[in-house]
OpenMM code with the backbone's topology and positions (N, CA, C; nanometers):
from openmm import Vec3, app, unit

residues = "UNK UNK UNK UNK UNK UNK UNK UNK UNK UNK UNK UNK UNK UNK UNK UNK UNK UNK UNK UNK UNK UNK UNK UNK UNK UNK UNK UNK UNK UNK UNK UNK UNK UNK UNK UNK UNK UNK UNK UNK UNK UNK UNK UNK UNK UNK UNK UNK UNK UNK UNK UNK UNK UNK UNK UNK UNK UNK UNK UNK UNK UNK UNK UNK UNK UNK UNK UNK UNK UNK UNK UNK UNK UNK UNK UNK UNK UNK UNK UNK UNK UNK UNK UNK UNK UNK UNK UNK UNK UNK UNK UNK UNK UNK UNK UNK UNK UNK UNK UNK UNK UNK UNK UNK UNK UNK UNK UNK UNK UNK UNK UNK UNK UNK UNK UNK UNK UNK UNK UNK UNK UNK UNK UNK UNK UNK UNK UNK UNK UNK".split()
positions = [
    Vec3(2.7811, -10.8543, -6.9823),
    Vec3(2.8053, -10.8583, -7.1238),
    Vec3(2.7192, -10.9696, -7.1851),
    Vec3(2.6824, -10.9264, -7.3012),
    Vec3(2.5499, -11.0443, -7.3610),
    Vec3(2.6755, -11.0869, -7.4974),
    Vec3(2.6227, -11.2667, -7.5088),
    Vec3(2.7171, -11.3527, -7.6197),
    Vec3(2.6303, -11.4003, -7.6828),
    Vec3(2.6390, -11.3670, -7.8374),
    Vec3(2.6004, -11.5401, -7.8912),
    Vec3(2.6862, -11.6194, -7.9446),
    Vec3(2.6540, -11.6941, -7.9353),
    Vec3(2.7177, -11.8603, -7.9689),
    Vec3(2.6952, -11.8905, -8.1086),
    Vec3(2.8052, -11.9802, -8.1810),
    Vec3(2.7839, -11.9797, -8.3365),
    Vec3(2.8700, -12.1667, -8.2840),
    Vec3(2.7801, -12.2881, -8.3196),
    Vec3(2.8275, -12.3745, -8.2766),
    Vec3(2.8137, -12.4531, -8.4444),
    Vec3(2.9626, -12.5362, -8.5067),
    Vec3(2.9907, -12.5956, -8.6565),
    Vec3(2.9932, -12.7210, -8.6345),
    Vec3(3.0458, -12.7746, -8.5163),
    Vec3(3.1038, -12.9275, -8.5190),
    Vec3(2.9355, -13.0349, -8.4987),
    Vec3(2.9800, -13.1369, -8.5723),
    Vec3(2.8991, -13.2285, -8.5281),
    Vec3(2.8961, -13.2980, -8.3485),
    Vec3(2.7977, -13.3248, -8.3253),
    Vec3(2.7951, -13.3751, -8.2219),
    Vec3(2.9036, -13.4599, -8.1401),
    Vec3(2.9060, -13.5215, -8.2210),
    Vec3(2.9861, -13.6583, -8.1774),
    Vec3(3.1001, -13.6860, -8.2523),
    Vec3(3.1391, -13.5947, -8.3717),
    Vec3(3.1852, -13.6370, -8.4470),
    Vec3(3.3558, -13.4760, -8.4354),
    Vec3(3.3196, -13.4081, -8.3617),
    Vec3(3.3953, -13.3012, -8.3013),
    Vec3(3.3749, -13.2730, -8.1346),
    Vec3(3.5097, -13.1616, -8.1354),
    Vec3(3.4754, -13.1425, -7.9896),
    Vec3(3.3820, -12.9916, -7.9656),
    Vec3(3.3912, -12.9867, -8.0595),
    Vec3(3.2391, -12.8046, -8.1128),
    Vec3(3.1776, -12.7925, -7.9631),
    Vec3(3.0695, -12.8868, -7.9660),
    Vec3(2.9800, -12.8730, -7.8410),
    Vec3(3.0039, -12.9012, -7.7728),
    Vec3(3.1116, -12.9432, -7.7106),
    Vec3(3.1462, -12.9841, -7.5265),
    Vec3(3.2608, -12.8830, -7.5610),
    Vec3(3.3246, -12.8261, -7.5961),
    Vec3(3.3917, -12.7366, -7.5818),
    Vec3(3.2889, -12.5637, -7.5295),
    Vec3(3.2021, -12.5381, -7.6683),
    Vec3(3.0688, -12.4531, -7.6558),
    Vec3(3.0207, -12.4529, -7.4956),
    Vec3(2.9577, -12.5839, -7.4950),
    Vec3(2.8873, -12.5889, -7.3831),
    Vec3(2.9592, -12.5409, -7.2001),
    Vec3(3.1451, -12.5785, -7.2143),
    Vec3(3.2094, -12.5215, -7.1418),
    Vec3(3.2020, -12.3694, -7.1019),
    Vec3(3.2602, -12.3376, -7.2443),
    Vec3(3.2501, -12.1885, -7.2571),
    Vec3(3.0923, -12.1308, -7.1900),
    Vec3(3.0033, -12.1755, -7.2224),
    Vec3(2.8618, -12.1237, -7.1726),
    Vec3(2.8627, -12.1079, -7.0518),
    Vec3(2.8847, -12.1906, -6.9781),
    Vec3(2.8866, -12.2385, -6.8432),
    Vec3(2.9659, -12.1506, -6.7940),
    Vec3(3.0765, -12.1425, -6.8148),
    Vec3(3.1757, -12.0432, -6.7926),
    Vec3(3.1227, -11.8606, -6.7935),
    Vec3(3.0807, -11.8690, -6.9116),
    Vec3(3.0650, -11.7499, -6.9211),
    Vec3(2.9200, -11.6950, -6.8162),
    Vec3(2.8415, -11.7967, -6.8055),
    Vec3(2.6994, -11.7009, -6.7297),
    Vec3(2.7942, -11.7197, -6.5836),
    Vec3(2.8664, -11.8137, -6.5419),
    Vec3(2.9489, -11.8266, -6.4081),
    Vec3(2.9711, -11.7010, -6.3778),
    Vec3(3.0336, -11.6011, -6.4880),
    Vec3(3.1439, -11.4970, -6.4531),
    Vec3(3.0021, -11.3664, -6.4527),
    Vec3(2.8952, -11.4097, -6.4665),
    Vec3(2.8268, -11.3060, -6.4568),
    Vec3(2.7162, -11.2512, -6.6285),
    Vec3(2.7517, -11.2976, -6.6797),
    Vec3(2.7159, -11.2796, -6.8146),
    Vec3(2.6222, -11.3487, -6.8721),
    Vec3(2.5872, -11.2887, -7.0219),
    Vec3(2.4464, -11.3779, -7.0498),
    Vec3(2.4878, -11.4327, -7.2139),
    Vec3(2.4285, -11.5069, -7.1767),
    Vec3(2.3724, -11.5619, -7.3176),
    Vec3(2.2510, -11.5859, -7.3871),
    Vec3(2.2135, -11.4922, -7.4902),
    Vec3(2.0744, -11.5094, -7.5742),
    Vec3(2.0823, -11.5975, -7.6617),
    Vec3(2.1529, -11.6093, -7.7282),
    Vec3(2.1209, -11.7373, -7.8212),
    Vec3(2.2706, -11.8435, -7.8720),
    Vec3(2.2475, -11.9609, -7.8521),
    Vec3(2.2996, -12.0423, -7.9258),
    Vec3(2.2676, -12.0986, -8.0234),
    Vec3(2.3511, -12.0276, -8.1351),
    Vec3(2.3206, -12.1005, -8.3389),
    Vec3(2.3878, -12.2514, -8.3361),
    Vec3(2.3319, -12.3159, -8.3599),
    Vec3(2.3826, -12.4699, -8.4443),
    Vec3(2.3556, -12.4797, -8.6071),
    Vec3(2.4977, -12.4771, -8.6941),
    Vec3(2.4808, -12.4541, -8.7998),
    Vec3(2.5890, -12.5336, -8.8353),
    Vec3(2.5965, -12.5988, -8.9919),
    Vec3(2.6148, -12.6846, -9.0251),
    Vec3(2.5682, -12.8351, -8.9496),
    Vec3(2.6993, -12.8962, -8.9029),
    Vec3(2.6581, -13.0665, -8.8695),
    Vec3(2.6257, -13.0085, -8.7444),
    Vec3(2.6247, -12.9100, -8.7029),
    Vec3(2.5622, -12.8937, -8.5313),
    Vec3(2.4668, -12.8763, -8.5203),
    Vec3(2.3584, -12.8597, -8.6312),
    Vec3(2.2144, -12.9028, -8.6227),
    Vec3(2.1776, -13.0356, -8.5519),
    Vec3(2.2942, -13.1311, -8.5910),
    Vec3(2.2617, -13.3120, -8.5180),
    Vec3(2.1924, -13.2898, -8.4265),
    Vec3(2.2436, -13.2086, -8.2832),
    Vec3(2.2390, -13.1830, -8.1812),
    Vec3(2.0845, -13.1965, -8.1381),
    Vec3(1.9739, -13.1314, -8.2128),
    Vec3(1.8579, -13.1059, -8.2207),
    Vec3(1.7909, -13.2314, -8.2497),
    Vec3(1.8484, -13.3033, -8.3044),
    Vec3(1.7316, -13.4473, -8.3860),
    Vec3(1.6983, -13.5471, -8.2487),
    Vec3(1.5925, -13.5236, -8.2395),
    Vec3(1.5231, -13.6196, -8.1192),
    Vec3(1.5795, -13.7292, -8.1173),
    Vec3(1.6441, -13.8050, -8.2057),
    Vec3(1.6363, -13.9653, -8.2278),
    Vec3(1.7241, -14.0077, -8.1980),
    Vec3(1.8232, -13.9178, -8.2031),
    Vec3(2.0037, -13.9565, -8.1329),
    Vec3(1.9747, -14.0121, -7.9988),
    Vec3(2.0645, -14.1089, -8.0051),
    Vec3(2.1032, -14.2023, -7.8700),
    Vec3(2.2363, -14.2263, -7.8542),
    Vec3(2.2764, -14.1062, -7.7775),
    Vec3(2.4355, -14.1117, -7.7802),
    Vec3(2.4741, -14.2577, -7.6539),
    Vec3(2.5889, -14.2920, -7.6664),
    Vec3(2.6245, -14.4246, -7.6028),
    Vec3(2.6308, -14.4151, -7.4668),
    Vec3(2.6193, -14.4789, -7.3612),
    Vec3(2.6267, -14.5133, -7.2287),
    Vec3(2.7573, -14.3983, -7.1530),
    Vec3(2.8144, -14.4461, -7.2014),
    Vec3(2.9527, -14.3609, -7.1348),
    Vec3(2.9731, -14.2331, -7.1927),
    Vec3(2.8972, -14.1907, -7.2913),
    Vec3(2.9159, -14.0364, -7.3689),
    Vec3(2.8266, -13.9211, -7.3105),
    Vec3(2.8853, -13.7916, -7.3261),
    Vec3(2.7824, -13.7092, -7.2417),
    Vec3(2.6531, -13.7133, -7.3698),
    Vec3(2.5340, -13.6707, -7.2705),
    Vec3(2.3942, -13.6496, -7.3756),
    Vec3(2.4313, -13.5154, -7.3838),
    Vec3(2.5072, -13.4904, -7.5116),
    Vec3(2.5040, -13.3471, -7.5306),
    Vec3(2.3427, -13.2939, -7.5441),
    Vec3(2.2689, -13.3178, -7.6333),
    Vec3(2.1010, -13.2823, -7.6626),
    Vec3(2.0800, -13.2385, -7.4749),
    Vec3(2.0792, -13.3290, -7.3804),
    Vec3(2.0132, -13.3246, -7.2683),
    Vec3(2.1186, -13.2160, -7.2478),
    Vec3(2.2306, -13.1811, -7.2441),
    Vec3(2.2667, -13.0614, -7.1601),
    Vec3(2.2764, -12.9421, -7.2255),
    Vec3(2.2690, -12.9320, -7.3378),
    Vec3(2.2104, -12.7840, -7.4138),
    Vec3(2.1123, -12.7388, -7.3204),
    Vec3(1.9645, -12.8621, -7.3476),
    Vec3(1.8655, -12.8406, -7.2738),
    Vec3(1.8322, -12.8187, -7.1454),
    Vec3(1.9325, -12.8400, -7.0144),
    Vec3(1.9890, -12.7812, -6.8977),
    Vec3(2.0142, -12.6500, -6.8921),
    Vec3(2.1585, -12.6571, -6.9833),
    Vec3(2.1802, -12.5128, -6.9927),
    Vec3(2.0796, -12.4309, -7.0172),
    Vec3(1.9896, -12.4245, -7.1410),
    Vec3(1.9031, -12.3440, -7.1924),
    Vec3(1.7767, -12.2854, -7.1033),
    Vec3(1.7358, -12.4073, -7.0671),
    Vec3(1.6135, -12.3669, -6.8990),
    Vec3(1.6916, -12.3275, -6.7992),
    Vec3(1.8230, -12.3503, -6.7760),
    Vec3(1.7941, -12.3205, -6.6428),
    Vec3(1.9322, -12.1486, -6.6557),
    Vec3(1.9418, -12.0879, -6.8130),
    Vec3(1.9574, -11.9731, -6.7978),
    Vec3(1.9330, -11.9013, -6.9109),
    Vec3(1.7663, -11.9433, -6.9712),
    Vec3(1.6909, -11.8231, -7.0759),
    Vec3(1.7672, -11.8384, -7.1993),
    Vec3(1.7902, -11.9476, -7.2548),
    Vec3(1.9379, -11.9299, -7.3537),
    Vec3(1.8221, -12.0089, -7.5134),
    Vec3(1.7950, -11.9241, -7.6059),
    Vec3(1.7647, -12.0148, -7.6920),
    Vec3(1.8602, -12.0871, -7.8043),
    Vec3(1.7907, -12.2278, -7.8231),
    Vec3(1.8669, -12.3174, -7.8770),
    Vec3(1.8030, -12.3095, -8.0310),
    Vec3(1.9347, -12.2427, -8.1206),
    Vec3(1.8628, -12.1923, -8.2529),
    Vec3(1.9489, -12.3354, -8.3741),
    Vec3(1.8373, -12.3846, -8.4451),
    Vec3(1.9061, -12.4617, -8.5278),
    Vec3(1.8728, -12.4243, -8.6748),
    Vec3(1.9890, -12.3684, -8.7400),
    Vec3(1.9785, -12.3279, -8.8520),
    Vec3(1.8827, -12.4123, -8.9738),
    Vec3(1.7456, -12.3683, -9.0388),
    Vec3(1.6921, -12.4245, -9.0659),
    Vec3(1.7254, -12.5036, -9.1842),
    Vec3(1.7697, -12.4144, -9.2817),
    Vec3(1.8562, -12.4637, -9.4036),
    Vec3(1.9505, -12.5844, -9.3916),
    Vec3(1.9987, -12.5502, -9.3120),
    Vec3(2.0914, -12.6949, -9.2492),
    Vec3(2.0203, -12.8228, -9.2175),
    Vec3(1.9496, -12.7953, -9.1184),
    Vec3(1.8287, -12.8890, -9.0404),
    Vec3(1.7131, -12.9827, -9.1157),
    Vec3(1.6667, -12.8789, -9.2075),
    Vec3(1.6131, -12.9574, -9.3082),
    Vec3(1.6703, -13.0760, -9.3990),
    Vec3(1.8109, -13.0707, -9.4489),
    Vec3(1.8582, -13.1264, -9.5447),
    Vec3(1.8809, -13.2349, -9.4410),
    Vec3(1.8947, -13.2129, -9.3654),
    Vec3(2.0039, -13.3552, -9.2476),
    Vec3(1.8698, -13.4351, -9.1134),
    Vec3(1.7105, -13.3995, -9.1887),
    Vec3(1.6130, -13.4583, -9.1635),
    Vec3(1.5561, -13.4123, -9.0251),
    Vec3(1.5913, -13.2808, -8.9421),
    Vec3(1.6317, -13.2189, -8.8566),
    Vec3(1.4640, -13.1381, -8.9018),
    Vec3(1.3457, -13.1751, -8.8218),
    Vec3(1.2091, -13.1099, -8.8556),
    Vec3(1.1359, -13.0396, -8.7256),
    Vec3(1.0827, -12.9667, -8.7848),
    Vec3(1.0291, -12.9130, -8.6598),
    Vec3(0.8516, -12.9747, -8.6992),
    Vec3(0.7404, -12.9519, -8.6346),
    Vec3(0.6458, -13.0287, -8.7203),
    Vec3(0.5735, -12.9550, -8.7959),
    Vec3(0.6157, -12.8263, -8.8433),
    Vec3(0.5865, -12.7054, -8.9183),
    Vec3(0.6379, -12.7859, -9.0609),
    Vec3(0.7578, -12.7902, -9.0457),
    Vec3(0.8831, -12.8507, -9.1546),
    Vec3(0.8002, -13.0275, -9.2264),
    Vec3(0.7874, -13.0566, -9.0318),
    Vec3(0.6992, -13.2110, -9.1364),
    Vec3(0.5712, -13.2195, -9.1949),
    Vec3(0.4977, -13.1148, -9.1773),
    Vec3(0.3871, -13.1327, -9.3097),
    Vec3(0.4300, -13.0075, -9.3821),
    Vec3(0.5049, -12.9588, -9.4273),
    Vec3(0.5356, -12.9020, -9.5162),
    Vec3(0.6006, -13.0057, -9.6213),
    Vec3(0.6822, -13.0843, -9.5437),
    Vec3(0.7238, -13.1725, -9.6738),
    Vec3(0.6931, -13.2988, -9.6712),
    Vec3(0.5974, -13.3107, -9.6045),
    Vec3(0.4685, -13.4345, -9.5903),
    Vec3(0.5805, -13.5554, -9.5814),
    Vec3(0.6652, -13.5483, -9.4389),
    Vec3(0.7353, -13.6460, -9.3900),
    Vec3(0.6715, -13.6923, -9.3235),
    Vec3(0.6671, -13.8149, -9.2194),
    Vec3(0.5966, -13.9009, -9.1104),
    Vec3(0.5867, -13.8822, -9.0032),
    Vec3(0.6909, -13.7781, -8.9497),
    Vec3(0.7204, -13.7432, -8.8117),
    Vec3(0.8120, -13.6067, -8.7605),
    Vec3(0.7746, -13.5378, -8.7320),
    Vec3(0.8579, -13.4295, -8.6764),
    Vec3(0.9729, -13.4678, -8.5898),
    Vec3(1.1223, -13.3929, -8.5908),
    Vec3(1.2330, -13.4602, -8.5361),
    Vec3(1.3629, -13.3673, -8.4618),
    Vec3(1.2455, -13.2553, -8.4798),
    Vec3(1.3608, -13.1581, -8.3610),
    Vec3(1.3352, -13.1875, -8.2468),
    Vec3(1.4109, -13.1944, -8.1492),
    Vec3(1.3717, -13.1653, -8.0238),
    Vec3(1.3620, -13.0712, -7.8912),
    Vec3(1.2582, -13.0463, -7.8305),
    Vec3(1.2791, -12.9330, -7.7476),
    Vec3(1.3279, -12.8728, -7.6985),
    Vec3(1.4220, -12.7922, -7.6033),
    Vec3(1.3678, -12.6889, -7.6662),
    Vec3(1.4195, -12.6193, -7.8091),
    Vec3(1.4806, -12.6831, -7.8955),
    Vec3(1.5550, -12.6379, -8.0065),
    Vec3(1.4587, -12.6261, -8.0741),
    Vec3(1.5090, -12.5071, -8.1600),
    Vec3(1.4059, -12.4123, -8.2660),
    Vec3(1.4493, -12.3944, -8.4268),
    Vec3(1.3645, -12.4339, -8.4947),
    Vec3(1.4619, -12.4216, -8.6154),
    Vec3(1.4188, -12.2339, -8.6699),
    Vec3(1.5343, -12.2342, -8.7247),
    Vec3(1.5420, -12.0700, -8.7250),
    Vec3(1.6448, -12.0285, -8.9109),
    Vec3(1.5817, -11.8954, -8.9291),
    Vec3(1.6821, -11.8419, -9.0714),
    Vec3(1.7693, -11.7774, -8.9691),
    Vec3(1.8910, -11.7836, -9.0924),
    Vec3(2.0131, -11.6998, -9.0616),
    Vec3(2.0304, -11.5865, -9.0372),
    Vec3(1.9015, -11.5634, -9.0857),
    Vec3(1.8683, -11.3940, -9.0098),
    Vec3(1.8475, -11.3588, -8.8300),
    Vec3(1.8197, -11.4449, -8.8165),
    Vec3(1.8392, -11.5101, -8.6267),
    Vec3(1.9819, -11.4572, -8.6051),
    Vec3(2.0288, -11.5203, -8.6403),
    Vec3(2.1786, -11.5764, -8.6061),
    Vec3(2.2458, -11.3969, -8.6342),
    Vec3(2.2211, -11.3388, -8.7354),
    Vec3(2.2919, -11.2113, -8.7840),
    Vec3(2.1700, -11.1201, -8.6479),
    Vec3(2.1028, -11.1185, -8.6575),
    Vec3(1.9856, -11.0273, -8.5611),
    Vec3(2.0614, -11.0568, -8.4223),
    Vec3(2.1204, -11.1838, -8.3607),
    Vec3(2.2026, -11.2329, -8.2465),
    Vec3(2.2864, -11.0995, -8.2355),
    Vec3(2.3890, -11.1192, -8.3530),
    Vec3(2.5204, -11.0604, -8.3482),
    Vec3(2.5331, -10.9216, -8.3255),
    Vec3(2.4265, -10.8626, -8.3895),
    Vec3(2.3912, -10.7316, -8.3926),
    Vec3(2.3550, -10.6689, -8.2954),
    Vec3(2.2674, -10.7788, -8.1841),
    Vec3(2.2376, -10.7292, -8.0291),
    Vec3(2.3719, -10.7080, -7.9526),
    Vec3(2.4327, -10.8481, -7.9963),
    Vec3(2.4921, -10.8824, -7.8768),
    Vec3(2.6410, -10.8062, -7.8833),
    Vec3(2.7120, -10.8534, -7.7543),
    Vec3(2.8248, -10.7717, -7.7095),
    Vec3(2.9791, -10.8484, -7.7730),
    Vec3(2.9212, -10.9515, -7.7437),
    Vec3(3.0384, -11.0321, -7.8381),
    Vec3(3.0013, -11.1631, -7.8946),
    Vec3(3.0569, -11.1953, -8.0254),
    Vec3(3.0305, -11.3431, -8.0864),
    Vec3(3.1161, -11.4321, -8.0989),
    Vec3(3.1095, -11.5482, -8.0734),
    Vec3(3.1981, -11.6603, -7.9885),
    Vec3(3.1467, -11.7743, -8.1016),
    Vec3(3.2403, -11.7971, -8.1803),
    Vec3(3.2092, -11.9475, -8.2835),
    Vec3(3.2811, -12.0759, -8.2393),
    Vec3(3.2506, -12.1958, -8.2251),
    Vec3(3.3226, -12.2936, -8.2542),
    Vec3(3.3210, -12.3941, -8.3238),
    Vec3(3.3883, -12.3820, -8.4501),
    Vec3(3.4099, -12.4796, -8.5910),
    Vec3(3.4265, -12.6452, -8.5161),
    Vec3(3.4077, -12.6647, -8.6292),
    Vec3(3.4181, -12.8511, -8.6274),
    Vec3(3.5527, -12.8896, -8.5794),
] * unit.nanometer
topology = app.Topology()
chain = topology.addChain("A")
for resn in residues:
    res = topology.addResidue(resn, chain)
    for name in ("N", "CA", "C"):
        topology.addAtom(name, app.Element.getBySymbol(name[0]), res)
């Protein structure tokens, strides 16, 4: 069975993505796939290169990016979102002639048309709010 993922919570600031990231894990465990994970609203954070989560906290950013290589999973960050919350890809930074590009790999900034094109493939859609 193929899932996508619809992830709301902020990083650090909910349990959204370590909950998500369970479920993922879980789910390719049991045999199943996952094509895409959406980060929309504050779950764009997730993507911004610059985060330095604390010593004792998981690197959520680093284990998306686990998950994602090591089972074909793209990491979609809603662009509309991403933009406003400084979240660039370096397409985004000379478009708005910022200093530095600030997504990080493998996360992709993407329209919501991604995210609906997901749903439409896939077999079931799995959200988790803030």
């Amino acid at each position: 069975m193929n899932f996508t993922i619809a992830v709301h919570g902020a990083p650090y600031a909910s349990f959204a993505n370590e909950r998500a990231l369970k479920f993922c894990a879980a789910t390719v465990a049991a045999g199943h796939t996952i094509t895409r994970v959406f980060f929309y609203h504050e779950a764009v954070l997730v993507g911004l290169n610059s985060s330095v989560p604390p010593q004792e906290e998981v690197d959520l950013q680093a284990a998306w990016r686990v998950f994602a290589e090591s089972h074909r999973t793209e990491l979609a960050v809603c662009i509309a979102n991403g933009i406003k919350r400084g979240v660039l890809s370096q397409g985004e930074q000379q478009r708005y002639e910022k200093t530095a590009a600030t997504l990080a790999p493998p996360f992709e900034l993407v329209g919501l048309g991604q995210l609906i094109d997901a749903i439409a493939e896939s077999e079931r859609y799995v959200e988790f709010p803030a």
